[in-house]
Structure formats: C-alpha cells, structure tokens
N, C-alpha and C positions, 0 to 999 in steps of 0.2 A: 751493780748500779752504774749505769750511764748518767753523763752532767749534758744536758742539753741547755738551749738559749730559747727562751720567747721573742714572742716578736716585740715587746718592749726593751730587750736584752735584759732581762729579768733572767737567773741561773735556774734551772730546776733538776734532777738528780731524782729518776725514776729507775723502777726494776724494768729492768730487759724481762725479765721472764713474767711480767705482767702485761706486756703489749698482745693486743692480737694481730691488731695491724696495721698500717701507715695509710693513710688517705693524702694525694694532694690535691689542694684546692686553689694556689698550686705552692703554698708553702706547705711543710709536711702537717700533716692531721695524726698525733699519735693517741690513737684509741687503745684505751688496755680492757682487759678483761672482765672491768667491772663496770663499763659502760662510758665510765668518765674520759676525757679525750685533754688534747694539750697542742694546743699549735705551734709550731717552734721553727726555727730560721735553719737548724740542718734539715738535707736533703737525707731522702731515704738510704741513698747510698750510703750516706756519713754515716748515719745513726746504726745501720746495719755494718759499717768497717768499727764503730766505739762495739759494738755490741761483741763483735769477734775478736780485739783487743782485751776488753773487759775477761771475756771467760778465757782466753788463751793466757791473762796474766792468772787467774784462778788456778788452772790447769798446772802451772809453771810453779805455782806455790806450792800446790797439795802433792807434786812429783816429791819437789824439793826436800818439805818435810817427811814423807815415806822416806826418801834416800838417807837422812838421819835418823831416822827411826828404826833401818836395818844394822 
C-alpha cells in the first residue's frame, strides 16, 4: 500500500498492485484495475520510486523473518 495526496491534499492509501496505469493530464491519473481512477499531486516517477520502496521494504521483512525461522 502506497499513501498518495489529492489535489485537494486530501491522503489516500491505495494497492500498487491494483494500478493499471498512470495517465497524465498533466497531474498524475491513477487508474486501477477496476476501472475507478484517482487524481493526485505525485508524479509518475514518485508513485513508481513509493511503489519500489513499498515492496523492497516487503522483501526486507519476509528475508528477515525466513532468517529467524532457520
């Protein structure tokens, strides 16, 4: 889960793994996979470096606990 900003600066806190894909128009357009969209003040690049933060902190946890679990 990514925390993005609206353009109101309203928080919102979507699945990365429900985006299809960014539209700008020319603030970002985040459409997900069930049709419904979200327009918000990060750039695609942002949303795509939270997005790689996000699962590399994922990544970093499920190591961690394997390595306790051996």
């Amino acid at each position: 889960m990514i925390m993005l900003t609206k353009l109101n600066k309203q928080h919102i806190v979507i699945n990365e793994d429900q985006v299809e894909c960014i539209d700008l128009i020319p603030e970002s357009k985040v459409i997900m996979m069930n049709g419904r969209f979200h327009v918000v003040k990060e750039s695609p690049e942002e949303i795509i470096q939270k997005t790689i933060e996000y699962k590399g902190a994922i990544k970093s946890t499920f190591q961690i606990n394997k390595q306790a679990e051996a």
